[in-house]
N, C-alpha and C positions, 0 to 999 in steps of 0.2 A: 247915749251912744256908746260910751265905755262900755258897759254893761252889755247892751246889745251886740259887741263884738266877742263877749266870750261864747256867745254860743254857737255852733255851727252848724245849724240850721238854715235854710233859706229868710230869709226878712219879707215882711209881709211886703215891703215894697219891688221883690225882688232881686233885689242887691246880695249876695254871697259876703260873706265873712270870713278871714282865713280860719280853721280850727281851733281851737285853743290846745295847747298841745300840754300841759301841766294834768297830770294823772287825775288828782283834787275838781279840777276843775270841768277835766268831760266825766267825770264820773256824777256833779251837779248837774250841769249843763247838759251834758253832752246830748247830741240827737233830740232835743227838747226844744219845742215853739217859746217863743213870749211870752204868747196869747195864748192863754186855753178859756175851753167851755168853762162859760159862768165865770167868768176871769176869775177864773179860780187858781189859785199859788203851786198846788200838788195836781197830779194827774187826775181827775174824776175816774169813777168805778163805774163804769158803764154795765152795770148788773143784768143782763137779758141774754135769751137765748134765741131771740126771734128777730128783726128788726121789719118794719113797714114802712110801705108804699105810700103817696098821696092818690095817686090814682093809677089808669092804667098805663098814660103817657111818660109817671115820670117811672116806674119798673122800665118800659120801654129806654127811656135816657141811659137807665144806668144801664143794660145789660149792652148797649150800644157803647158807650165811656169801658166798660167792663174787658169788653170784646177786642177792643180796639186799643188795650192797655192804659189809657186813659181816665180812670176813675180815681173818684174822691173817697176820703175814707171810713165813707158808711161802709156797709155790710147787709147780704139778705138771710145767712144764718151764723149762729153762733159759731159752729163747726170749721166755716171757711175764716172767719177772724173776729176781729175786737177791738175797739178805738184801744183799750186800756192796755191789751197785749200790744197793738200795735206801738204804743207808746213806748215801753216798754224795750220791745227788739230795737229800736231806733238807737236808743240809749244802749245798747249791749255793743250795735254795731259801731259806733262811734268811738267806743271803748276800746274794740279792738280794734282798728282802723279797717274793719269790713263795710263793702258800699249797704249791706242789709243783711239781716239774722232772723231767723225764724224760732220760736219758741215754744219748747215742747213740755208736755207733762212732767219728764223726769229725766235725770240725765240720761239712762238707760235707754229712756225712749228718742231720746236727742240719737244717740248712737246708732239703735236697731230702726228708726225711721229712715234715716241717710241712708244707710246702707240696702234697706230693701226697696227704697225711692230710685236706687240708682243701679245696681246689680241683677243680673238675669242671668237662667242656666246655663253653668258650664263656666262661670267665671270665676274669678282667683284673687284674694286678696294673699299680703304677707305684711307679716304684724312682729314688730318683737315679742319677745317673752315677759319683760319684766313690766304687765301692765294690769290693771282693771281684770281681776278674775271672771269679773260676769261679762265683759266686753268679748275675752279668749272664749271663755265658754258659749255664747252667742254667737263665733264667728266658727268654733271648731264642731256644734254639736247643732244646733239650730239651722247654719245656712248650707250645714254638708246635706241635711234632708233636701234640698232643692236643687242641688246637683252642684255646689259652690266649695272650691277646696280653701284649706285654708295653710299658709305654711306656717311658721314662728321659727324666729330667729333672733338668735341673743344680742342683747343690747349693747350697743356701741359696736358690731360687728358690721362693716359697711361692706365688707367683700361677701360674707355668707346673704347680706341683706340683698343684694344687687344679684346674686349667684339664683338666689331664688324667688325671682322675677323671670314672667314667662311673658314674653313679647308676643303684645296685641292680645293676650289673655288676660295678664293682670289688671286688675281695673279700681287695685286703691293697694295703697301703703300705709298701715296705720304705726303711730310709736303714743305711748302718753309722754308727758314731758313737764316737770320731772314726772317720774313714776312710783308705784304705788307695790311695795313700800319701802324700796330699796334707793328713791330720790333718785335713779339717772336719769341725766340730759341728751336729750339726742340735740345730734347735730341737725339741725334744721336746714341750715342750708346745702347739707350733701343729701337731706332726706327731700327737701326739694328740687334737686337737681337730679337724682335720680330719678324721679316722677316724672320731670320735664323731657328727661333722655327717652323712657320707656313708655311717656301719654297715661301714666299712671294718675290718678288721683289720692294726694296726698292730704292725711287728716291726720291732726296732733290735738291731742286732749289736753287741754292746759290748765286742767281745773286745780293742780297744786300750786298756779305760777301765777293764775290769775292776770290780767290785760296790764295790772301794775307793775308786775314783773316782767311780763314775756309778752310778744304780740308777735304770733308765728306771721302771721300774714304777711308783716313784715318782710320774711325773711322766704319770701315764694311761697308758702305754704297756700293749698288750695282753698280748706276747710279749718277751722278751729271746733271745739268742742267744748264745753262746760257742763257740769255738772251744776246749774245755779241754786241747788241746794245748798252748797259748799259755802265758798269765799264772796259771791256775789249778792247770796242772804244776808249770812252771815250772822243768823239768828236762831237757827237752827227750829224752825216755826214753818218751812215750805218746802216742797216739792217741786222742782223744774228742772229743764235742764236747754240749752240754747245752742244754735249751730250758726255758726258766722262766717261769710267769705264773700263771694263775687255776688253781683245783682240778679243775673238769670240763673245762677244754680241756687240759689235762694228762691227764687219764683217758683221755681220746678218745686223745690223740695214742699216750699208753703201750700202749693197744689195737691201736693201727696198727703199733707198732713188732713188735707178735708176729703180724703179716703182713708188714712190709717187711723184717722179719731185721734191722735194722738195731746188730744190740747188742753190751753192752761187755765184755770179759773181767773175772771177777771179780779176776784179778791186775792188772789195769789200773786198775780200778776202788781197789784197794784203792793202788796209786802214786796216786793222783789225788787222792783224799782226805789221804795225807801230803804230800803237796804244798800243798794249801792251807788246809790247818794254819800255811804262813811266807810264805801271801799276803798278808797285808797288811803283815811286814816288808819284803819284795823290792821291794812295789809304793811303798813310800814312799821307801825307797833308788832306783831306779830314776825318780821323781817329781824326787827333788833332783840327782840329776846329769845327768838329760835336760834340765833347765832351763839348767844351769851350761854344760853344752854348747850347749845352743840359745844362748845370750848370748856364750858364746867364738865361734861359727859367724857368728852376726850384724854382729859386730865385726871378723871379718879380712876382710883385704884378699883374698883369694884365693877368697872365698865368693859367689856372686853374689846367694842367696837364700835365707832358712831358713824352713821350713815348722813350725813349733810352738806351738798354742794355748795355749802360756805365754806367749808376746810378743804386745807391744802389736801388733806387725805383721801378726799372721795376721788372716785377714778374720774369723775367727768367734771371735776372743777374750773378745770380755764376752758371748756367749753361754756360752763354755765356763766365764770365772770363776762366772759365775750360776749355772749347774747343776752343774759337775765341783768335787771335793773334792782333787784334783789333777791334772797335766795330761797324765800318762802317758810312759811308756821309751822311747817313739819320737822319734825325730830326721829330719823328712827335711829336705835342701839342695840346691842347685845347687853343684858346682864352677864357679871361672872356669877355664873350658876347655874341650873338647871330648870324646868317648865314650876314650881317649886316653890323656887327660890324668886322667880320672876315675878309669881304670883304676888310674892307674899310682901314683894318691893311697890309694888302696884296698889297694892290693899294698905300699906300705909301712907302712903300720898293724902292730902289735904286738902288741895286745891282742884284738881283735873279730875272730873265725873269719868266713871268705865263706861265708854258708849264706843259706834262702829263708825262714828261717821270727822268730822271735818271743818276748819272753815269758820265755824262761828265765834263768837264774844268769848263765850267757857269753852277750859282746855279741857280737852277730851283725850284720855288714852289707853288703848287697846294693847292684848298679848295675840296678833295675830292667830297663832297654834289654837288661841283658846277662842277667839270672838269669830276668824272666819272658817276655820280648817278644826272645828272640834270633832268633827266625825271620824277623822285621817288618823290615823297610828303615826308617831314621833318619826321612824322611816318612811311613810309617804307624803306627810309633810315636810324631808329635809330632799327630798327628791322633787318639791316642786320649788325649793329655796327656802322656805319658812323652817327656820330654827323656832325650840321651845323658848329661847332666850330672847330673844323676839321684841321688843318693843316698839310701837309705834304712838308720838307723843305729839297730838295738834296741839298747837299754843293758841290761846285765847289772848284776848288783851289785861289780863290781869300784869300787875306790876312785874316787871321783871325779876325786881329783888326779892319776893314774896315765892317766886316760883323757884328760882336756886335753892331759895332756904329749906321749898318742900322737897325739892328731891336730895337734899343731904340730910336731912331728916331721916327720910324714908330708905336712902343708900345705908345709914349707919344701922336700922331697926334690922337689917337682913342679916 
C-alpha cells in the first residue's frame, strides 16, 4: 500500500491517492497504472498502425463509448493515438501539474500544431523577442501568409508587452522561459495575468527549465511547451516534442493532431518515457555544475559576460529564484575576444561535443554566430542580439570538477 500511494493514478479499486509531489518520484511514477499489459514492469511498445474489431457490434460499442466521451483506451488508427504514447503524455502531464498533454512529432511541431489548432484569420499573437528563432520565424513569416499578425516585444518589458495587445483580437501571448540564448525569465504570473485581463491565451516554452525547475501552470499559465527532445530525453537519441495544460484544450488539440499528422513513433514514445524516468536526477546534476560554471565564467579574466539566472548578475534573477526550483544546464557567455578567438576556445575544450542542440547526458556547446546565424554578416547578427563572442554551453552530467578543469585549460590555450 506504501507503494501504491506514490503513484497518482486512480487504483484499480477506484480509490484516488493524493499525488506524490517529490520531482524523483512523479518523474517514476508519475501518471503510470500498477498494472500494465503482460504485468509487465516498463510500458509495452504497442508497435501497429491499424488496430481491429471483434465484430460489427463491438466497432458499434466503441464509436458509441467514443462519441459519448466515454471510451477505453484502444484506438481504430494509429493517427488518432497509441496505448504507448498515451502512456507517455500521462506521465509528461503529471509532471507538470497539467490535467493531460498531447504528444507531438517534435518540439516545432508541438508549437506550429497549437497554434494552427487554435488561431484563424485576422488574429494576433505577441511574443517576446528573446526566444526560439524558428518559433519567431513560424509566427512572423509562416502565420502572416494566413492573414495572422504578429508583434515582438522585448523581454521583461510588461508595459510595451500589455501596449501590444489588441482586445478581442489577440488570441495567445507567447514568452520561452528561460530563453534561448540569453537565459531570461519571464514573469509568469504578470504574463498570466495579462492573458486573464485580455482573454488571451498564454503559452511559456519551458524546455530549458524543465517541470523540475519551473511548472508554469502553476503560476496561471494556460499551455506549457517542451521540446522532449531536450531535458526530457535527455539522450539525445529522439525527436518529440509535448503541449500540456487544461483537459478540454488538450482534447481539442489531440483532435487536430489526427488531421495535422503530426505524431510520435511508438518506439520513440517508449525512449521518451525511459528517459524521464532519470529527469530529475540529470536535471539536478546539471542545476549544480551550471552554476559552479556560471561562478568560474564570471570570475576569469578572459570572460567578458556570463548570462545565467543563477547570478546575482543576470537582469531576471530574483524573478527566477522566486518561481524556479533550480536554474537549469545552460551556460551562455561572452569570450574576451573576437568570432576567432571564440572559435579557437571552443576547439580546445575536451569534454563538450560542438552540436546545436541541448538537454542530454553529453555537454554540448555551440558559437551561436557560427551554428545558427552562419549566413548573417557580424552586423546582421549583432542587430538580432547574437555577438561573435557568443557562447552557448549545455552541461551534461559529467563531473563537475572535470568540466572547470576543461574550460581553464581551454581559456589559457587562447
Amino acid at each position: 500500500m506504501v507503494q501504491e500511494r506514490l503513484n497518482d493514478t486512480t487504483a484499480a479499486n477506484g480509490s484516488s491517492h493524493r499525488p506524490a509531489r517529490g520531482s524523483s518520484t512523479r518523474a517514476v511514477h508519475g501518471g503510470t497504472p500498477r498494472r500494465k499489459a503482460f504485468s509487465a514492469l516498463t510500458t509495452p511498445i504497442v508497435q501497429t498502425a491499424t488496430y481491429t474489431f471483434r465484430d460489427t457490434q463491438d466497432l458499434m460499442e466503441y464509436m458509441e463509448r467514443k462519441t459519448w466521451g466515454d471510451g477505453d483506451d484502444r484506438e481504430e488508427y494509429g493517427r488518432y493515438g497509441n496505448p504507448t504514447v498515451a502512456a507517455v503524455e500521462r506521465k509528461l502531464a503529471a509532471l507538470d501539474g497539467g490535467e493531460d498533454a498531447v504528444l507531438y512529432a517534435s518540439g516545432m511541431n508541438a508549437v506550429t500544431s497549437l497554434l494552427l489548432s487554435v488561431l484563424s484569420a485576422g488574429g494576433h499573437i505577441v511574443m517576446t523577442d528573446d526566444c526560439y528563432r524558428r518559433t519567431r520565424q513560424f509566427c512572423l513569416t509562416f502565420l502572416q501568409r494566413f492573414g495572422i499578425e504578429t508583434s515582438v516585444v522585448p523581454m521583461g518589458d510588461y508595459a510595451a508587452l500589455e501596449a501590444a495587445i489588441i482586445p478581442k483580437k489577440t488570441r495567445f501571448i507567447i514568452s520561452e522561459s528561460p530563453t534561448n540564448p540569453y537565459l531570461r525569465v519571464a514573469n509568469l504570473e504578470r504574463i498570466a495575468a495579462l492573458g486573464k485581463k485580455y482573454r488571451a491565451l498564454t503559452v511559456i516554452d519551458s524546455t530549458f527549465a524543465t517541470p523540475v525547475n519551473q511548472r508554469p501552470l502553476e503560476w496561471g499559465i494556460d499551455f506549457v511547451v517542451h521540446s522532449a527532445t531536450k531535458y526530457l530525453s535527455g539522450h539525445n537519441d529522439l525527436l518529440a516534442g509535448v503541449v500540456v495544460g487544461r483537459a478540454d484544450r488538450i482534447k481539442a488539440l489531440r483532435d487536430a493532431r489526427g488531421v495535422l499528422g503530426g505524431v510520435v513513433d511508438p518506439q520513440n514514445a517508449y525512449l521518451l518515457e525511459r528517459g524521464v524516468k532519470t529527469l530529475a536526477v540529470r536535471v539536478k546534476q546539471q542545476n549544480q555544475s551550471a552554476l559552479a560554471v556560471a561562478r568560474f565564467l564570471e570570475a576569469h579574466p578572459r570572460i567578458e559576460r556570463v548570462w545565467y539566472p543563477g547570478l546575482p548578475s543576470h537582469p531576471d534573477h530574483d524573478t527566477a529564484a522566486a518561481q524556479m526550483s533550480g536554474f537549469g544546464g545552460v551556460v551562455s557567455f561572452e569570450v574576451a575576444g573576437d568570432l576567432q578567438a571564440t572559435a579557437r576556445f571552443i576547439d580546445h575544450l575536451r569534454i563538450p561535443y560542438i552540436a546545436p542542440s541541448l538537454g542530454g547526458v553529453e555537454s554540448l556547446i555551440e558559437q551561436p554566430a557560427l551554428m545558427s546565424y552562419y549566413e548573417k554578416t557580424s552586423e546582421e547578427r549583432l542587430a538580432l542580439g547574437i555577438k561573435d563572442n557568443l557562447v552557448r554551453f549545455a552541461i551534461g552530467i559529467e563531473d563537475t570538477e572535470d568540466i572547470l578543469n576543461d574550460l581553464d585549460q581551454a581559456l589559457a590555450a587562447v
